[in-house]
PDB file of N, CA, C and O in Angstrom:
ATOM      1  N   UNK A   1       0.814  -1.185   0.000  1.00  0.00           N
ATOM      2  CA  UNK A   1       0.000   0.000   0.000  1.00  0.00           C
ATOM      3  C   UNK A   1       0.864   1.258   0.000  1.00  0.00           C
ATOM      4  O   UNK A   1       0.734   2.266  -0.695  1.00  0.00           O
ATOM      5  N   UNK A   2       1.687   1.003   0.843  1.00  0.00           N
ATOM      6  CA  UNK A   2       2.720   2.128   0.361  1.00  0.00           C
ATOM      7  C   UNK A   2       3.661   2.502  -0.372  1.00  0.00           C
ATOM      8  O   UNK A   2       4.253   3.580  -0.314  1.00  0.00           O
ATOM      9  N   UNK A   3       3.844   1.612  -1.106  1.00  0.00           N
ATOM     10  CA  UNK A   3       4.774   1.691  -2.282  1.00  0.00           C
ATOM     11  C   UNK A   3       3.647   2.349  -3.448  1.00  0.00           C
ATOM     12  O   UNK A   3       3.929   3.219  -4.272  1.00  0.00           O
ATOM     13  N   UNK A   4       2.496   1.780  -3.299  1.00  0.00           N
ATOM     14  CA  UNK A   4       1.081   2.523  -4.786  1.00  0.00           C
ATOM     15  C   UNK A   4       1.350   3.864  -3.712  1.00  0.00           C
ATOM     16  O   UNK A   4       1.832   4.877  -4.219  1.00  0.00           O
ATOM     17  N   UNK A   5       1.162   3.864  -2.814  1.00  0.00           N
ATOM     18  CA  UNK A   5       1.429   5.428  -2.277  1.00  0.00           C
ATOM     19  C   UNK A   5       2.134   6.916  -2.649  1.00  0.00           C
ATOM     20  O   UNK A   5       1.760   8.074  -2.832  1.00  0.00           O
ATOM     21  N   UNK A   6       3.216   6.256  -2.643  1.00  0.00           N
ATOM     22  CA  UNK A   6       4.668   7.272  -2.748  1.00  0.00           C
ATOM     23  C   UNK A   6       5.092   6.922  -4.047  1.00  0.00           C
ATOM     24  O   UNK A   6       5.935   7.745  -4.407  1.00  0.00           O
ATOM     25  N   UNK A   7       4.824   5.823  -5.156  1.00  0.00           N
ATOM     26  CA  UNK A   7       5.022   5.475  -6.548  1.00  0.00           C
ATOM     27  C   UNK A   7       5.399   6.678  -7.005  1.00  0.00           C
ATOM     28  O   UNK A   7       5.469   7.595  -6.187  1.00  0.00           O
ATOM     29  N   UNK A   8       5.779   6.971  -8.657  1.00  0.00           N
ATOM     30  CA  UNK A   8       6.558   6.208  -8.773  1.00  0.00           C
ATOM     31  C   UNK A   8       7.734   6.862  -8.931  1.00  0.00           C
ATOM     32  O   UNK A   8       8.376   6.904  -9.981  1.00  0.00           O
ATOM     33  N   UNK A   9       8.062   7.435  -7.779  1.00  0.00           N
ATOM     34  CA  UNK A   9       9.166   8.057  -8.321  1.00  0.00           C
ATOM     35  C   UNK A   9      10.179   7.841  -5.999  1.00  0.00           C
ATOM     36  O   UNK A   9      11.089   8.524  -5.530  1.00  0.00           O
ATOM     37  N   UNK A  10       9.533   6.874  -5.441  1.00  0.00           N
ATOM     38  CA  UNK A  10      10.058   6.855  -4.148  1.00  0.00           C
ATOM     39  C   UNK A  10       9.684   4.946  -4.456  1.00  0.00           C
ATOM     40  O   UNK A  10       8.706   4.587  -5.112  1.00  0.00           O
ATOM     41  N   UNK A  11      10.735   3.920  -3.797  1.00  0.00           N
ATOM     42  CA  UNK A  11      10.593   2.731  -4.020  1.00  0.00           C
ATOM     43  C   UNK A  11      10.417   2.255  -2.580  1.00  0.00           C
ATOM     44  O   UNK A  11      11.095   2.899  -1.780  1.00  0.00           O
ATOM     45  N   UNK A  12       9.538   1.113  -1.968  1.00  0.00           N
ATOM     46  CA  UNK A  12       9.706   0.910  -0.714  1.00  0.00           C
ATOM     47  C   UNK A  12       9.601  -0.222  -0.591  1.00  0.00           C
ATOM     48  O   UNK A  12       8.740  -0.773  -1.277  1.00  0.00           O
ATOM     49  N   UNK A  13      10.333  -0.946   0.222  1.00  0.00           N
ATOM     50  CA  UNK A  13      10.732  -2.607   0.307  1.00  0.00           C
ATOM     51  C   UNK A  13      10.633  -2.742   1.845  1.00  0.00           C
ATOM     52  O   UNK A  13      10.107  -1.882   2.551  1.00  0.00           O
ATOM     53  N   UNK A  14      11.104  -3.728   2.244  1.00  0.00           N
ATOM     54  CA  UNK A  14      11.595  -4.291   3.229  1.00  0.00           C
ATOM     55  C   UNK A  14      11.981  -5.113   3.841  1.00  0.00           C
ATOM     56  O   UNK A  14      11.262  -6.091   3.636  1.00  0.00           O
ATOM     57  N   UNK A  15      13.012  -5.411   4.769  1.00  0.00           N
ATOM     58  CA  UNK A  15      14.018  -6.926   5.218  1.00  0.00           C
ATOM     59  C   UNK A  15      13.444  -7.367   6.151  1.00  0.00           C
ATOM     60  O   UNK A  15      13.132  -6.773   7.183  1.00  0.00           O
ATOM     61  N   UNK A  16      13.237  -8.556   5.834  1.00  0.00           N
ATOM     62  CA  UNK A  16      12.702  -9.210   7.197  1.00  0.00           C
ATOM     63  C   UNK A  16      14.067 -10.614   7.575  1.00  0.00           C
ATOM     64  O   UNK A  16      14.039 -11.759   7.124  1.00  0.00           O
ATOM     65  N   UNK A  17      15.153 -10.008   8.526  1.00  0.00           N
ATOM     66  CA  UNK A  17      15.664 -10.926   9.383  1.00  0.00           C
ATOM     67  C   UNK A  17      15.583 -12.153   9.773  1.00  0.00           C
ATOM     68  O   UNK A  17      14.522 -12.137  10.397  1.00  0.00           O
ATOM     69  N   UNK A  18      15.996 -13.238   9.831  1.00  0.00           N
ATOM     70  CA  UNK A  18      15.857 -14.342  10.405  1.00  0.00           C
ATOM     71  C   UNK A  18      16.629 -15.134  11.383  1.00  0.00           C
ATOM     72  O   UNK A  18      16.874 -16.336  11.484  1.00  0.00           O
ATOM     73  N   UNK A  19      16.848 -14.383  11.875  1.00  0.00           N
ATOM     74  CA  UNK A  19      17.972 -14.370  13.416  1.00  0.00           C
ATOM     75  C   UNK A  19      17.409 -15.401  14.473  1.00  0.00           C
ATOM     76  O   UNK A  19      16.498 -15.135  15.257  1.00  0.00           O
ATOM     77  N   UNK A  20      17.872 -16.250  14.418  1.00  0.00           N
ATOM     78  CA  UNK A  20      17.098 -17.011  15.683  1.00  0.00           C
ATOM     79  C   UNK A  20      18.006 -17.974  15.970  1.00  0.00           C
ATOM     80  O   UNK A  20      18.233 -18.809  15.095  1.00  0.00           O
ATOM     81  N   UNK A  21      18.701 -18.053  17.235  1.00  0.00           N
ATOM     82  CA  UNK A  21      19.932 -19.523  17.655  1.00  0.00           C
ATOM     83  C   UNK A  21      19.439 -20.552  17.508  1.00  0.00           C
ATOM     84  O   UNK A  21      20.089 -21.448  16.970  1.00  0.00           O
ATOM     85  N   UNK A  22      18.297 -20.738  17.881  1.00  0.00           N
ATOM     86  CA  UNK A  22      17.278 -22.013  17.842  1.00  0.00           C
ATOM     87  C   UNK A  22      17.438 -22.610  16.723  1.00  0.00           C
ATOM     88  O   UNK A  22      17.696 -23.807  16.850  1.00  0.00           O
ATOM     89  N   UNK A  23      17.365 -22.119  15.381  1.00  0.00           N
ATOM     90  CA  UNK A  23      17.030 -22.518  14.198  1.00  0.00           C
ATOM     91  C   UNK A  23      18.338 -22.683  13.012  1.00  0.00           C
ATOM     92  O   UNK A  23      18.295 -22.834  11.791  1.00  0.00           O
ATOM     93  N   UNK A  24      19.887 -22.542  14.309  1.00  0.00           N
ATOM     94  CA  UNK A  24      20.656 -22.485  13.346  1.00  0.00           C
ATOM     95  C   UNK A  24      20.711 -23.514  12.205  1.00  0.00           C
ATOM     96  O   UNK A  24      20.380 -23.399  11.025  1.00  0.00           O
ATOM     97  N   UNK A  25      21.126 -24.358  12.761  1.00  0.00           N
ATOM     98  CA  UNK A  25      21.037 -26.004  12.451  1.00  0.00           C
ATOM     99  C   UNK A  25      20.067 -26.305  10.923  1.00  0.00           C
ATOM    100  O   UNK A  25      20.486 -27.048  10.035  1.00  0.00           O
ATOM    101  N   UNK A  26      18.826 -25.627  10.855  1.00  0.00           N
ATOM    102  CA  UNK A  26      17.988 -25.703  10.202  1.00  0.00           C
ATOM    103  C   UNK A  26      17.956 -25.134   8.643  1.00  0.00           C
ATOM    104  O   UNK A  26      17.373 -25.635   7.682  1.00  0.00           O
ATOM    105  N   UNK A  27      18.647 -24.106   8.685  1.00  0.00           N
ATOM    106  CA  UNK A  27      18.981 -23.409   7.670  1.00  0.00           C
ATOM    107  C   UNK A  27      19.263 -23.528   7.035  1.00  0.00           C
ATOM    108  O   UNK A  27      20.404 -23.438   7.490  1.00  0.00           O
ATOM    109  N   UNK A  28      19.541 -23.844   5.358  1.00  0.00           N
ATOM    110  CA  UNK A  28      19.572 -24.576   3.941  1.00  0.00           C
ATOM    111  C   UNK A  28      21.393 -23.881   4.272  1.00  0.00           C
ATOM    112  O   UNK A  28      22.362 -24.537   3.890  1.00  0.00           O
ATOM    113  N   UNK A  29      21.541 -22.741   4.890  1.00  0.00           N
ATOM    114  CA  UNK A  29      23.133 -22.802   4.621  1.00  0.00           C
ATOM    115  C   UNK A  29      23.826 -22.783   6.130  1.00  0.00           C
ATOM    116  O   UNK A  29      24.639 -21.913   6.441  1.00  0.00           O
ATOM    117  N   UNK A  30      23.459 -23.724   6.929  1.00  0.00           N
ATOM    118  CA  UNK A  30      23.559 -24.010   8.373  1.00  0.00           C
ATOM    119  C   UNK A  30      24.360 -22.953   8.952  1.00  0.00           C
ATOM    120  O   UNK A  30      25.564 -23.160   9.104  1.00  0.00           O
ATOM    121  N   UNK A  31      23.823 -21.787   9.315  1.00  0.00           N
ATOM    122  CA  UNK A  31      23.965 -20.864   9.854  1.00  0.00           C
ATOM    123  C   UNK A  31      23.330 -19.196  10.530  1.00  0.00           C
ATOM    124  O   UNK A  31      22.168 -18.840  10.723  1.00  0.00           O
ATOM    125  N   UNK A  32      24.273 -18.658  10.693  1.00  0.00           N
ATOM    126  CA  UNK A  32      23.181 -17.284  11.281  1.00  0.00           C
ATOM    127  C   UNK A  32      23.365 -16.470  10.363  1.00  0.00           C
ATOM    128  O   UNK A  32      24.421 -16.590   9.741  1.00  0.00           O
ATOM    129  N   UNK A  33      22.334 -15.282   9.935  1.00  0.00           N
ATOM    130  CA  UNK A  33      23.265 -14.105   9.154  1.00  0.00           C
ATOM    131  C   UNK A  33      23.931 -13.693   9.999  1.00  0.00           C
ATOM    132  O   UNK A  33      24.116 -14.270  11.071  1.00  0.00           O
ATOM    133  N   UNK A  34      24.613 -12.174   9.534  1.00  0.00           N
ATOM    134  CA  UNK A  34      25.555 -11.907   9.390  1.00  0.00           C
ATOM    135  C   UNK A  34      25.196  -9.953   9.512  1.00  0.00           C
ATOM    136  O   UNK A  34      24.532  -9.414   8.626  1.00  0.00           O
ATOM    137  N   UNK A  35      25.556  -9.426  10.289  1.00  0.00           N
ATOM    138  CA  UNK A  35      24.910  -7.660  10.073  1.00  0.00           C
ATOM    139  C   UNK A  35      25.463  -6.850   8.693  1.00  0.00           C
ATOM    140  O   UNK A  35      24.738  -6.064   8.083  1.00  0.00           O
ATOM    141  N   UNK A  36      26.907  -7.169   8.274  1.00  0.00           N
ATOM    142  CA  UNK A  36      27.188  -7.701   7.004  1.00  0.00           C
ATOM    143  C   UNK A  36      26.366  -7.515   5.890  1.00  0.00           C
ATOM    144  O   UNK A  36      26.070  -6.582   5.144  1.00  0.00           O
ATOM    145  N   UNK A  37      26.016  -9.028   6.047  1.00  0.00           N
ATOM    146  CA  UNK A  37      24.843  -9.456   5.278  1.00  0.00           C
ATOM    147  C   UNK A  37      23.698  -8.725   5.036  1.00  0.00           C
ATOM    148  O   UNK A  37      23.295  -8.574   3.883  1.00  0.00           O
ATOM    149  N   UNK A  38      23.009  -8.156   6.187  1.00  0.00           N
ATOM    150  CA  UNK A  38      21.855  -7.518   6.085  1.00  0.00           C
ATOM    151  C   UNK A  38      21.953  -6.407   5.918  1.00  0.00           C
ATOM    152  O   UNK A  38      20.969  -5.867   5.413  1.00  0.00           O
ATOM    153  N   UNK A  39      23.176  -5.519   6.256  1.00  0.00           N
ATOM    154  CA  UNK A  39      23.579  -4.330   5.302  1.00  0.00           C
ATOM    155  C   UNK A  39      23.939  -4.295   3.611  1.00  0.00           C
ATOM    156  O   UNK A  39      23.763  -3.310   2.894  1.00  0.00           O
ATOM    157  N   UNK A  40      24.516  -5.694   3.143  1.00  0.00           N
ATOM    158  CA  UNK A  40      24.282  -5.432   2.024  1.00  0.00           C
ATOM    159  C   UNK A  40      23.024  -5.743   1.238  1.00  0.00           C
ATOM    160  O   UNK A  40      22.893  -5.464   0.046  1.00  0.00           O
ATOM    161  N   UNK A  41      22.202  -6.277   1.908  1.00  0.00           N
ATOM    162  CA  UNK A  41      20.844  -6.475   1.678  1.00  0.00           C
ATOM    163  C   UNK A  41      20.512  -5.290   1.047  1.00  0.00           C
ATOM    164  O   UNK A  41      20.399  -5.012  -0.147  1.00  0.00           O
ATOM    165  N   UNK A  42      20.328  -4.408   2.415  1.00  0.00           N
ATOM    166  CA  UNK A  42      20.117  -2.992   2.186  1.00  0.00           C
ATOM    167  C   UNK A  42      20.499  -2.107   1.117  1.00  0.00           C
ATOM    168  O   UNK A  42      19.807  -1.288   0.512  1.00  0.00           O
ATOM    169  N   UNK A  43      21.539  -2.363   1.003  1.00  0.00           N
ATOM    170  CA  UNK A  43      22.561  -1.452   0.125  1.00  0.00           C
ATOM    171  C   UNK A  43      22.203  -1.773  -1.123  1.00  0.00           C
ATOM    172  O   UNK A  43      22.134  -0.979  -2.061  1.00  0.00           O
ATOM    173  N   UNK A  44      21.907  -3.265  -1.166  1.00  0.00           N
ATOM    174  CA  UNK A  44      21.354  -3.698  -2.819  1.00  0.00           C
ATOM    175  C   UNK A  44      19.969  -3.345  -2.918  1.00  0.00           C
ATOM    176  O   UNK A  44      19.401  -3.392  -4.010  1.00  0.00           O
ATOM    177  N   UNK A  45      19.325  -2.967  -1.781  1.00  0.00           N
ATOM    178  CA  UNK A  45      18.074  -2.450  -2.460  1.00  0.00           C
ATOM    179  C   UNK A  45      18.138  -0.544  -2.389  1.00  0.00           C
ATOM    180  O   UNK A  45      17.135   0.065  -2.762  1.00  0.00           O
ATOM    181  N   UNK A  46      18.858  -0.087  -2.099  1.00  0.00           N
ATOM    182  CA  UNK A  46      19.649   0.879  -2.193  1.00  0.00           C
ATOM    183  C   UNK A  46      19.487   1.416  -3.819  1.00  0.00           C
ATOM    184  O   UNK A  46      18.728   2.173  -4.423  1.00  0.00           O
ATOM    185  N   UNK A  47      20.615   0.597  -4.136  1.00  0.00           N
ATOM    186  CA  UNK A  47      20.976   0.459  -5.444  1.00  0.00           C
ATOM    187  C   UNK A  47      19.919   0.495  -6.705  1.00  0.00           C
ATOM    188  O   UNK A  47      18.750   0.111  -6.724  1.00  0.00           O
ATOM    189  N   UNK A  48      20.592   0.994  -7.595  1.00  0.00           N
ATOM    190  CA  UNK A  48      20.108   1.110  -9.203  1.00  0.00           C
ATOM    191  C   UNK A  48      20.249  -0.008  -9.179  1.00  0.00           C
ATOM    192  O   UNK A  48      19.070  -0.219  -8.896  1.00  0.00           O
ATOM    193  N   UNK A  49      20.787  -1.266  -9.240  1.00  0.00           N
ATOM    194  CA  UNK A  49      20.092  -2.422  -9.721  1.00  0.00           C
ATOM    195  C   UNK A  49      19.357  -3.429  -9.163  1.00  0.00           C
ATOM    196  O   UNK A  49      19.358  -4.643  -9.369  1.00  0.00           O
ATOM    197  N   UNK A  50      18.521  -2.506  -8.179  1.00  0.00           N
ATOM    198  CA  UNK A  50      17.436  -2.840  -7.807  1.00  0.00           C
ATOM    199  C   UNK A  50      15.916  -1.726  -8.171  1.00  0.00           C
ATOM    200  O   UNK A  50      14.840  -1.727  -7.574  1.00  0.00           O
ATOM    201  N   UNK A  51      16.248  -1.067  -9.069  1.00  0.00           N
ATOM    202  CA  UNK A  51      15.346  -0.119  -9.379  1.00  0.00           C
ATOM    203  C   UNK A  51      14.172  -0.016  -9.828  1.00  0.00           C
ATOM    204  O   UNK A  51      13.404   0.910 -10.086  1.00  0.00           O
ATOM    205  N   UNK A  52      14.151  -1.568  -9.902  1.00  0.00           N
ATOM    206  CA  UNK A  52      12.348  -2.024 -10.657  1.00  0.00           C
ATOM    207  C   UNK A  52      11.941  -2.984  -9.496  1.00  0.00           C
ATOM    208  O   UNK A  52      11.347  -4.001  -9.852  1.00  0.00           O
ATOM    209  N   UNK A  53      12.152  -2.829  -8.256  1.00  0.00           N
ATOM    210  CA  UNK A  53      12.121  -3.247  -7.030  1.00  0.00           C
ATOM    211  C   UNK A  53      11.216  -2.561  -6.472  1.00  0.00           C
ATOM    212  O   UNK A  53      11.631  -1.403  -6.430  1.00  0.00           O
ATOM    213  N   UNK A  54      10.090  -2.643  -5.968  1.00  0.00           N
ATOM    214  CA  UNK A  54       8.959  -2.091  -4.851  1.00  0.00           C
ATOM    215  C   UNK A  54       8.048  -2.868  -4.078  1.00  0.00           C
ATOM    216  O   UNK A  54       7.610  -3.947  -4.477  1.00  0.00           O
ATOM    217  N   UNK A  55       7.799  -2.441  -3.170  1.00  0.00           N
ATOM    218  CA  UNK A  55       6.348  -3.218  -2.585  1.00  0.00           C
ATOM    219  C   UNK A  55       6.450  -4.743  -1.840  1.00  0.00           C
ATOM    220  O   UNK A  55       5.535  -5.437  -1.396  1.00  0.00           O
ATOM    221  N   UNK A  56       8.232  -5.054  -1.879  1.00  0.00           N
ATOM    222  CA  UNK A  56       8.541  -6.334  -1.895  1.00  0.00           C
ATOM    223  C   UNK A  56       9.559  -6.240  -0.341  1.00  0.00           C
ATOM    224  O   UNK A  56      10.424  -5.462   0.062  1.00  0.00           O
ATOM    225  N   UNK A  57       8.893  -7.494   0.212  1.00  0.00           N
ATOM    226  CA  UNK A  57       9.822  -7.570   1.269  1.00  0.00           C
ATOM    227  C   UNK A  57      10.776  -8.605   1.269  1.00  0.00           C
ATOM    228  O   UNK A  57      10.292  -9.721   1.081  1.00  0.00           O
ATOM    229  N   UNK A  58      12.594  -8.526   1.504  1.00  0.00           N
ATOM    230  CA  UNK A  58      13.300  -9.595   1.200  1.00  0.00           C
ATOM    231  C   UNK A  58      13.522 -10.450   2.560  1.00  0.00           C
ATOM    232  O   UNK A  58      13.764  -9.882   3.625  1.00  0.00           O
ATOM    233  N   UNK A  59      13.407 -12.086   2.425  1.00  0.00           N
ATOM    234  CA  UNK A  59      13.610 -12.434   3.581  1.00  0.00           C
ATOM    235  C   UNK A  59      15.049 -12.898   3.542  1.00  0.00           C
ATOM    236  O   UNK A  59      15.573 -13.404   2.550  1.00  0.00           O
ATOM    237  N   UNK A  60      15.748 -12.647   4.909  1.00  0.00           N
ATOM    238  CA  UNK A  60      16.722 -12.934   4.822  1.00  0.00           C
ATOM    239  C   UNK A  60      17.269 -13.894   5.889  1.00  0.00           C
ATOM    240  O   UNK A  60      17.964 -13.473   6.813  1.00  0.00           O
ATOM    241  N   UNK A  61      16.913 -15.323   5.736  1.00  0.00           N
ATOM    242  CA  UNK A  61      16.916 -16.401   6.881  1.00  0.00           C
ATOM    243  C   UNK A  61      17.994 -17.307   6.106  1.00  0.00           C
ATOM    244  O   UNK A  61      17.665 -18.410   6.543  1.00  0.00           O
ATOM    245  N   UNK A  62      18.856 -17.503   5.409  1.00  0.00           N
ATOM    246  CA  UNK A  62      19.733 -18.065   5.268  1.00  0.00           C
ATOM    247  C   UNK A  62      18.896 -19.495   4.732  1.00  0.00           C
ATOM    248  O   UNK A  62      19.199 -20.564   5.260  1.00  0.00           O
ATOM    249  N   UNK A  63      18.001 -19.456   3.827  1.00  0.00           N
ATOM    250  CA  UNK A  63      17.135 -19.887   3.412  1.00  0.00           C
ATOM    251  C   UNK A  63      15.591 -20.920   3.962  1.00  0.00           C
ATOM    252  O   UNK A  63      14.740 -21.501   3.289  1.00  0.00           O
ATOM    253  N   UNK A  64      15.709 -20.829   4.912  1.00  0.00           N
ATOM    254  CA  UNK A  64      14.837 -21.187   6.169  1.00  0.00           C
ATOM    255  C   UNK A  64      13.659 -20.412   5.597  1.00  0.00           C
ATOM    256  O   UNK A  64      13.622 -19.187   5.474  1.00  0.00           O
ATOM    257  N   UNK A  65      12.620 -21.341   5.234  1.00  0.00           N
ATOM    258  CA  UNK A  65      11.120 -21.244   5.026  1.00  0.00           C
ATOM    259  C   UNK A  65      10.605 -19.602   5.935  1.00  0.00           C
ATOM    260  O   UNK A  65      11.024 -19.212   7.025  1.00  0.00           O
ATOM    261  N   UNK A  66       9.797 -19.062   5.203  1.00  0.00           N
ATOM    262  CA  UNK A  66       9.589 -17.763   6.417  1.00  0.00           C
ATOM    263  C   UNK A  66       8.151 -18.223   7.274  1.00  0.00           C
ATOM    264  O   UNK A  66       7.701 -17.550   8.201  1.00  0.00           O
ATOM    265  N   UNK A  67       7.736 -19.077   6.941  1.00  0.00           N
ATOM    266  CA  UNK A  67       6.105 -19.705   7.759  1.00  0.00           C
ATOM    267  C   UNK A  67       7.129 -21.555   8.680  1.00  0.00           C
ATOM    268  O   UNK A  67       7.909 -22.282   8.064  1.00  0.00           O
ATOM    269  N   UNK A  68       6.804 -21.692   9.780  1.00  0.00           N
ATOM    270  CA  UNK A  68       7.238 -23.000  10.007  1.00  0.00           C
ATOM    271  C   UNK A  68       5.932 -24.062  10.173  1.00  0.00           C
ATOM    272  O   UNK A  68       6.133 -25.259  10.379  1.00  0.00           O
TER     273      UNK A  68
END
């Protein structure tokens, strides 16, 4: 809703984290992120080549399902 909002000339996304000790083990790349990581998340949606990017939230669980 807020991305049709502020269109088209402001882009709005967002990271959703998957930080959890519990669940290291579980993770398609058996591990935790990384702050790293979730800064360049950022930075790539930052970026011009993410510029046809909106409305979309990236999950970032180190490939761990986002529903269990």
């Amino acid at each position: 809703a807020l991305a049709a909002e502020l269109g088209p000339n402001t882009r709005v996304n967002g990271l959703a984290p998957g930080f959890r000790k519990s669940i290291e083990d579980k993770t398609l790349l058996n591990g935790l992120g990384t702050v790293e990581g979730m800064g360049s998340a950022a930075a790539f949606l930052a970026s011009d080549d993410a510029a046809y990017i909106t409305g979309e939230t990236l999950v970032i669980a180190g490939g761990m399902p986002s529903r269990l």
